[in-house]
N, C-alpha and C positions, 0 to 999 in steps of 0.2 A: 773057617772064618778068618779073616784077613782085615787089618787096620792098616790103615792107607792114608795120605795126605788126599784131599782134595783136589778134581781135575778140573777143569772148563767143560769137558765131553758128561761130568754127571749133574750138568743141573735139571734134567729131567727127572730124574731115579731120584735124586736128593730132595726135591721141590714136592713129589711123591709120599714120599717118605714121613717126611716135614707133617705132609695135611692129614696124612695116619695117624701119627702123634697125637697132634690135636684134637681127631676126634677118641682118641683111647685113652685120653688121662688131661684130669683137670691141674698136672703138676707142669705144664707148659703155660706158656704164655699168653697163648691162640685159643680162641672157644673155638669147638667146630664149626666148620667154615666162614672163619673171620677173616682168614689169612688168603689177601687177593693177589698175592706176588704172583706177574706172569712167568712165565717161562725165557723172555727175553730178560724180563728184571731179574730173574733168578741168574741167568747168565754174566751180567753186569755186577750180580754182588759176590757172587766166584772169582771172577774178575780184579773186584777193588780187594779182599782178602788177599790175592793170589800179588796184586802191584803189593800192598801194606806188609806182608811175610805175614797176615794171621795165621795161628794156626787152627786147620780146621780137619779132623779126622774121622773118617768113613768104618763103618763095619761091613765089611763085605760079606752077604754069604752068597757064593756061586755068583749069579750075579745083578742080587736085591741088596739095595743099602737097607740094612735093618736098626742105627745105630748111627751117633757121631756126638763128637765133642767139639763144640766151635770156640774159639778163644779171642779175645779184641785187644789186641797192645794199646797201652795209653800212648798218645799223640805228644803232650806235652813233656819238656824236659824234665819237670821233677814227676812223671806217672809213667817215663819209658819203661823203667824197671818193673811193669806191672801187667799182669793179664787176666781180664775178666772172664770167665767160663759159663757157656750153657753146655748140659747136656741132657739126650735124650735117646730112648733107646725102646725097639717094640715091643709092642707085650708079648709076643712067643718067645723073645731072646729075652728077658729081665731074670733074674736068679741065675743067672749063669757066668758068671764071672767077667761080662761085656765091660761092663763099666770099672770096675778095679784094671782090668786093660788099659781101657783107653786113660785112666787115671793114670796109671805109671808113664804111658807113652808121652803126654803130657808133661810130666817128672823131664823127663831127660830131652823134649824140645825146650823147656825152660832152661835147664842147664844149660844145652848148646849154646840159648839163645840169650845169655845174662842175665834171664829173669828173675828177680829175686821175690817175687810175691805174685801168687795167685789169687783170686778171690772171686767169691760167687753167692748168689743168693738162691736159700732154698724153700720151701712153704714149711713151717715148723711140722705140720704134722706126718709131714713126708720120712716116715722113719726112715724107712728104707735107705733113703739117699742120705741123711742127715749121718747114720751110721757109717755108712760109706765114707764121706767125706770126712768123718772121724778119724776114721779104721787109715785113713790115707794123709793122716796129717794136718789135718783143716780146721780149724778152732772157731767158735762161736765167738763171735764182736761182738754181737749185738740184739736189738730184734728191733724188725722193721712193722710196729705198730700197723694194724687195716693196711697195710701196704696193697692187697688188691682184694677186689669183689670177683666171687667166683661161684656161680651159682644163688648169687643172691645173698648172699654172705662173706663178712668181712673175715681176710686169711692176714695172718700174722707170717714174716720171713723173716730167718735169720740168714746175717750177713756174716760169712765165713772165708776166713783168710790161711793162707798157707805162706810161711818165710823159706826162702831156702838160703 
């Protein structure tokens, strides 16, 4: 298994990937088959990550992305110091220590990169991840009241931040 920056050459595999998620877990942001990104769009937003320096990190295995952690630097002067997180990862690869990976690797492009605060939202009942995001330094703000309808039901997310 291998973590990797993001190329131009995987937005097919990646774009793939992506719509596996969404139909394997309602902890994404996509309902199955909501997500109409083409494969040229898919190219163009590698692209605008790839001009911006987001950082955006692949799980390789052999040569299926199974896995990635995408990150969005804030635009504005007083939000440079800052990066938004999604991540997601397939259901054959979860409990295995994918995600504490890409967490660290994360860790130490922030450092390279000056960032002094991460932060991410996650669906409160998402233990799993909420733990995680503990276990790796990430502290609950807040909670983001019905923040989304998911199966006909309203999901509460907390907003979770990390200082370095």
């Amino acid at each position: 298994m291998k973590i990797r920056q993001i190329e131009a050459g995987d937005a097919e595999k990646f774009l793939r990937m992506l719509k596996k998620l969404d139909s394997e877990t309602e902890f994404m942001m996509y309902e199955p088959g909501e997500r109409r990104t083409t494969l040229e769009e898919q190219r163009e937003i590698i692209e605008r990550v790839q001009k911006n320096g987001d950082p955006v990190f692949l799980v390789e295995n052999e040569e299926e992305i199974v896995g990635f952690l995408g990150g969005r630097r804030g635009t504005f002067n007083r939000v440079k110091h800052t990066v938004y997180i999604a991540m997601g990862i397939v259901e054959g690869y979860r409990g295995q220590g994918i995600g504490r990976k890409l967490m660290e690797q994360l860790d130490r492009w922030n450092v390279e990169n000056d960032i002094s605060r991460s932060e991410l939202t996650v669906m409160c009942h998402n233990e799993r991840a909420v733990s995680l995001y503990e276990g790796m330094g990430y502290q609950i703000e807040g909670r983001r009241k019905k923040s989304l309808l998911v199966d006909g039901r309203f999901v509460d997310e907390y907003y979770m931040g990390k200082t370095y």
